[in-house]
C-alpha positions, 0 to 999 in steps of 0.5 A, spaced: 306 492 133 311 492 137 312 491 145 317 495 149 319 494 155 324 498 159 328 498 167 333 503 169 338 502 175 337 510 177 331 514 177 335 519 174 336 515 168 329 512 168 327 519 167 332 522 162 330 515 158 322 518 158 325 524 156 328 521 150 323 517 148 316 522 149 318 528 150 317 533 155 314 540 157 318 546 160 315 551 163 316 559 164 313 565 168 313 571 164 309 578 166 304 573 169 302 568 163 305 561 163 308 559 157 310 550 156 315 548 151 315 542 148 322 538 147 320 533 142 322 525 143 324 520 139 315 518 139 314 525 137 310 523 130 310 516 131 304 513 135 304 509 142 300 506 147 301 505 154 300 498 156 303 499 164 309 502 168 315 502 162 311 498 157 308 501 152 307 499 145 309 502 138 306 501 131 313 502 128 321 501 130 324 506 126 327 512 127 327 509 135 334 510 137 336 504 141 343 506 143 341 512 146 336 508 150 341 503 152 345 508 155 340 510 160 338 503 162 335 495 158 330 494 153 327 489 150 323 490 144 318 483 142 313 483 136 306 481 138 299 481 136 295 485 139 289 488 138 289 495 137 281 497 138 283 496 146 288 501 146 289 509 146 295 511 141 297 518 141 303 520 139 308 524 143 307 531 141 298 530 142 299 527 149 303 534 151 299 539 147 293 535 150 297 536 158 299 544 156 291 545 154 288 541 161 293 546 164 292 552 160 299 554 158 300 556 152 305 551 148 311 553 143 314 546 140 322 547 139 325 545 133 331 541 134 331 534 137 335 535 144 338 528 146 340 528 153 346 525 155 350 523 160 358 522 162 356 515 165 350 509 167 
């Protein structure tokens, strides 16, 4: 298991950085009815627990762009043992859909991976 532990200088760049890692849920009004739609992260299959404020923990690096990450602000990933009975893993794509139902919006999950850039830190 892997702990990653995040900072940003900015609250911006703190929130582009959740952005690209989890995902994130735009919403629409239409003739009445909100609509959710789900921007997938780079944790969007991949299973992960949150362990406190900007650190969470992955069963599995792979896939995890860390340069797009760097630019947003420093990680630090360790390997560690933990047990994994004690913590809730979901992946990013069950924590949003779980959020659109408590909210009662419909969800429609877009296709392409967006990442968010930005010209500087």
């Amino acid at each position: 298991m892997f702990i990653i532990s995040y900072k940003s200088d900015s609250n911006i760049h703190r929130t582009l950085m959740n952005y690209a890692l989890f995902g994130r849920i735009v919403y629409k009004k239409y003739k009445d009815r909100k609509y959710a739609y789900y921007e997938p992260g780079m944790l969007d299959e991949k299973q992960f627990a949150r362990i406190m404020a900007s650190i969470i923990a992955v069963k599995s690096i792979e896939g995890l762009d860390f340069d797009v990450l760097n630019m947003y602000g420093t990680l630090e990933v360790k390997e560690e043992e933990r047990d994994e009975s004690t913590m809730f893993f979901e992946t990013g794509k069950e924590h949003w859909e779980k959020i659109a139902k408590e909210r009662a919006c419909d969800i429609t999950i877009k296709r392409k991976k967006k990442v968010i850039r930005t010209n500087g830190k």
